[in-house]
N, C-alpha and C positions, 0 to 999 in steps of 0.2 A: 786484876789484882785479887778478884774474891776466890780464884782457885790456888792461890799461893797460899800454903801453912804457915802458920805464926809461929812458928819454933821449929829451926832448922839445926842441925848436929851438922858442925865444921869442924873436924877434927876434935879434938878434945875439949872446943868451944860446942856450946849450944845459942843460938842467935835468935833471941824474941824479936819478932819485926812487929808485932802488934803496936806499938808505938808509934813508927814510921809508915803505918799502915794508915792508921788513923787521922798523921800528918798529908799525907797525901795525896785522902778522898776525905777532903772536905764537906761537911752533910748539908744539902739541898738549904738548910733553913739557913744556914752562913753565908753562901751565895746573895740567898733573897734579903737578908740585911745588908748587906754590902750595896746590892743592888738598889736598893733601896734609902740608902744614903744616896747613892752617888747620881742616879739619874733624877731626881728633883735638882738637883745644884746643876748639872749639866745642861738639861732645858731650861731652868733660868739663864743662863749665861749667854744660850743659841740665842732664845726670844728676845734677850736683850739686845744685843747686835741685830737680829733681825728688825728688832725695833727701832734704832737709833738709824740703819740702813734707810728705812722706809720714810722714819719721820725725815732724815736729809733730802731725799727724793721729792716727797711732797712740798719741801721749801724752793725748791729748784725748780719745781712743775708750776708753781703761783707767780715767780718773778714775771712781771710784763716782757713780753718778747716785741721788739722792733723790726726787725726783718726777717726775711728765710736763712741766714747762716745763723741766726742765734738760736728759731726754731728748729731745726736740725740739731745743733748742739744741747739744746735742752731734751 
């Protein structure tokens, strides 16, 4: 896109794209703000689930077992 001219002659139109040029190629520091909203709330969300996975596990892993099918199953 940086070799495209911003004012093109279309017949008896002339076309600034500099506007939609600028829409287009969004600047490195907009990404990294986006970015950085969004992967904080993202990993909280994983960790949580991961968390709540693990804490159920280890309730499941304390119950007293009786026999070998429950040991198996747990």
């Amino acid at each position: 896109m940086a070799n495209l001219p911003s004012c093109t002659d279309i017949g008896l139109l002339q076309l600034d794209s500099k506007a939609i040029k600028t829409k287009l190629q969004p600047t490195p520091k907009e990404f990294n703000d986006r970015i950085e909203v969004l992967v904080p709330h993202v990993n909280k969300e994983r960790t949580d689930v991961a968390k709540e996975w693990l804490q159920e596990s280890i309730n499941l892993l304390r119950e007293p077992v009786n026999n070998v099918e429950e040991f198996v199953v747990q």
